[in-house]
C-alpha positions as a printed NumPy array, in Angstrom:
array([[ -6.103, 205.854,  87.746],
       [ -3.793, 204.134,  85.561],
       [ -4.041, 204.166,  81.413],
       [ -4.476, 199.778,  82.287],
       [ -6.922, 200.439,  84.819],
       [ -9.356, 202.713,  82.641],
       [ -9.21 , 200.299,  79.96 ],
       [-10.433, 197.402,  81.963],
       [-13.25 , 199.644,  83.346],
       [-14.222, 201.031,  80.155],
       [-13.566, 197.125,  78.585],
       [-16.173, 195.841,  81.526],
       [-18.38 , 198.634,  81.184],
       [-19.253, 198.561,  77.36 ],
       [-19.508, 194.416,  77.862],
       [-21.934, 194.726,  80.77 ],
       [-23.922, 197.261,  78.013],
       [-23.56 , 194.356,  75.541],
       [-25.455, 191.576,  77.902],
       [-28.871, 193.801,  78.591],
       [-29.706, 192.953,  74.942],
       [-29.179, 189.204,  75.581],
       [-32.504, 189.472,  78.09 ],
       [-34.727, 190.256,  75.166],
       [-33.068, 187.476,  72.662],
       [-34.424, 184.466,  71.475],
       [-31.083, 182.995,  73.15 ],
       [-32.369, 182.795,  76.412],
       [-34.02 , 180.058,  77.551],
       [-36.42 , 182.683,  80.713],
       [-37.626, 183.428,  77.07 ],
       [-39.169, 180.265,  75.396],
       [-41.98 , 180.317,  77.269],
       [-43.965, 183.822,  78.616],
       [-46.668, 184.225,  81.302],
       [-50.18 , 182.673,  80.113],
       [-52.441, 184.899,  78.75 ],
       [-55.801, 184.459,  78.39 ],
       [-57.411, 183.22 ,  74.898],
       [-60.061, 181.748,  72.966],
       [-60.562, 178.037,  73.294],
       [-59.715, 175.915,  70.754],
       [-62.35 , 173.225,  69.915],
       [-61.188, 169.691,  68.995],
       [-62.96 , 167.459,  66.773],
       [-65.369, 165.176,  68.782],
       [-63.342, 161.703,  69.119],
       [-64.433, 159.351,  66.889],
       [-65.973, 156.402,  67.544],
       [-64.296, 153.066,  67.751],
       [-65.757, 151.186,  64.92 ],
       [-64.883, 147.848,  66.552],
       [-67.208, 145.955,  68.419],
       [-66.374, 144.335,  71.221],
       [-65.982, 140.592,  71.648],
       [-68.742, 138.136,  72.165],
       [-67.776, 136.612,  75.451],
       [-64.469, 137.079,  77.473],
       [-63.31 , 133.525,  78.586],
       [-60.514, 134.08 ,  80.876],
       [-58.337, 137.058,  82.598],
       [-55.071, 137.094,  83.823],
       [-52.623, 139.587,  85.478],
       [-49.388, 138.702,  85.441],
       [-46.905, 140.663,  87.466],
       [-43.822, 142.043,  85.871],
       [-41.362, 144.656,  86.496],
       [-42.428, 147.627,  86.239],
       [-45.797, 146.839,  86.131],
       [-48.411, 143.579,  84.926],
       [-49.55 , 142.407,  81.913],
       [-52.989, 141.811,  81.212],
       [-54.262, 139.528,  79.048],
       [-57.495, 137.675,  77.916],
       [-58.847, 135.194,  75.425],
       [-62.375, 135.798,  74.209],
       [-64.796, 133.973,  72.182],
       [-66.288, 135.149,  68.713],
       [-69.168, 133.598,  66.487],
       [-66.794, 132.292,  63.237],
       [-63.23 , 132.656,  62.531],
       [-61.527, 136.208,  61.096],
       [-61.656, 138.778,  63.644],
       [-58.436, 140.707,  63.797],
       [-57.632, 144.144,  65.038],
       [-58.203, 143.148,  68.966],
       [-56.968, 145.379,  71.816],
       [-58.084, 146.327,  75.228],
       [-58.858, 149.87 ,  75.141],
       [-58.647, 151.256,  78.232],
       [-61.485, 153.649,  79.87 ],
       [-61.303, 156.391,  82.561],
       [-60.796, 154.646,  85.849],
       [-63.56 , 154.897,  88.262],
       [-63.686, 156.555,  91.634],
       [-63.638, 152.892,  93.572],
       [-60.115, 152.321,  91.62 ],
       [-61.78 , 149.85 ,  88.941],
       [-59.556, 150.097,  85.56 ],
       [-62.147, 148.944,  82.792],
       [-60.762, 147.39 ,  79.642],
       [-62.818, 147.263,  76.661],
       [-62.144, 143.83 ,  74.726],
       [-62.638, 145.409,  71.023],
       [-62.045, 143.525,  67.875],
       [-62.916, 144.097,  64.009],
       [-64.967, 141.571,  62.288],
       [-64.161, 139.49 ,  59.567],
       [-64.385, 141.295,  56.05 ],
       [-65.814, 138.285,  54.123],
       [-68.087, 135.12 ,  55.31 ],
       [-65.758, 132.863,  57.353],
       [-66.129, 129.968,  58.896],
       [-67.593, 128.977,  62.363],
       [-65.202, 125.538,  62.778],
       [-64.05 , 124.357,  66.476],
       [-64.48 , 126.54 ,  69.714],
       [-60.839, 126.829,  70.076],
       [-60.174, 127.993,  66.665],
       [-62.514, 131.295,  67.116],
       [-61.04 , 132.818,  70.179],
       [-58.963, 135.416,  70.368],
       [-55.532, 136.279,  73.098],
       [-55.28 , 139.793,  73.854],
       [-52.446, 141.493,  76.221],
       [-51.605, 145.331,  77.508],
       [-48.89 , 146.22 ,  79.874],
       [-49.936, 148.241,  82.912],
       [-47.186, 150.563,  84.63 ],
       [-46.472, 150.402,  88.118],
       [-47.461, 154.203,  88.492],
       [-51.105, 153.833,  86.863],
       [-51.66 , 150.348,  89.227],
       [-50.991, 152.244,  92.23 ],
       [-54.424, 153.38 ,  92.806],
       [-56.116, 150.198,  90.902],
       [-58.318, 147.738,  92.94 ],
       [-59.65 , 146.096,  90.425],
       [-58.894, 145.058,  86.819],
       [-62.273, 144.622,  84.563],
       [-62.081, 143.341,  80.708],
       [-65.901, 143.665,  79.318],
       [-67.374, 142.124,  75.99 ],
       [-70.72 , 141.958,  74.517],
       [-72.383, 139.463,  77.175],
       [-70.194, 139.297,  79.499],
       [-67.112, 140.461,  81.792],
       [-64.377, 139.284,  84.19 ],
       [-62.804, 140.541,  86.998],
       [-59.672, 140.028,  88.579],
       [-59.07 , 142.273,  92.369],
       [-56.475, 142.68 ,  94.415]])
């Protein structure tokens, strides 16, 4: 064997004893993430409750295909003017592929006004991927008294 050929050997042998370390380092990304092991469970605060209420009467429902998905919206009807704070918060959907909406809303924080019909309701809208509609037969949005449907 050549004086070259022993260097390269010895060269490639000491650098093949170099990379066995880089298993263990923090380098490697096999090494972000170990096997599960097993451990206590960690309890969450209960959620809280949503300290809206939800809206007298829902007037009218509409899903409106888009791309990507549909927006749903709906007006509802309150008591006097100065609710604010309205969404649809969306529940678990059910086994018969009904998506429930709750039509929430925060009342007024002073005495307001009860004035013309038109002037106390309230448009709310969510946008619904394609993904979570693909097992959705039926859109609900629920208030107080009432609540509307729309199917496919």
């Amino acid at each position: 064997m050549t004086l070259s050929r022993r260097h390269l050997v010895l060269g490639l042998g000491v650098a093949l004893a170099g990379c066995g370390g880089f298993r263990e380092s923090k380098l490697n990304p096999r090494n972000w993430f170990r096997k599960s092991q097993p451990r206590d469970a960690i309890v969450l605060p209960g959620k809280k409750a949503d300290p809206r209420g939800l809206v007298d009467a829902v007037v009218s429902l509409s899903v409106e295909p888009m791309p990507g998905g549909a927006i749903v919206r709906a007006r509802g009807q309150l008591p006097v003017q100065g609710y604010w704070q309205a969404e649809l918060v969306p529940q678990p959907v059910s086994d018969d592929g009904s998506l429930v909406y709750e039509f929430r809303i925060s009342p007024p924080p002073g005495r307001t006004d009860a004035n013309t019909p038109q002037s106390r309701q309230v448009d709310v809208a969510t946008f619904i991927s394609d993904v979570k509609l693909s097992n959705v037969r039926e859109i609900v949005v629920q208030g107080a008294t009432n609540a509307r449907a729309s199917r496919r």
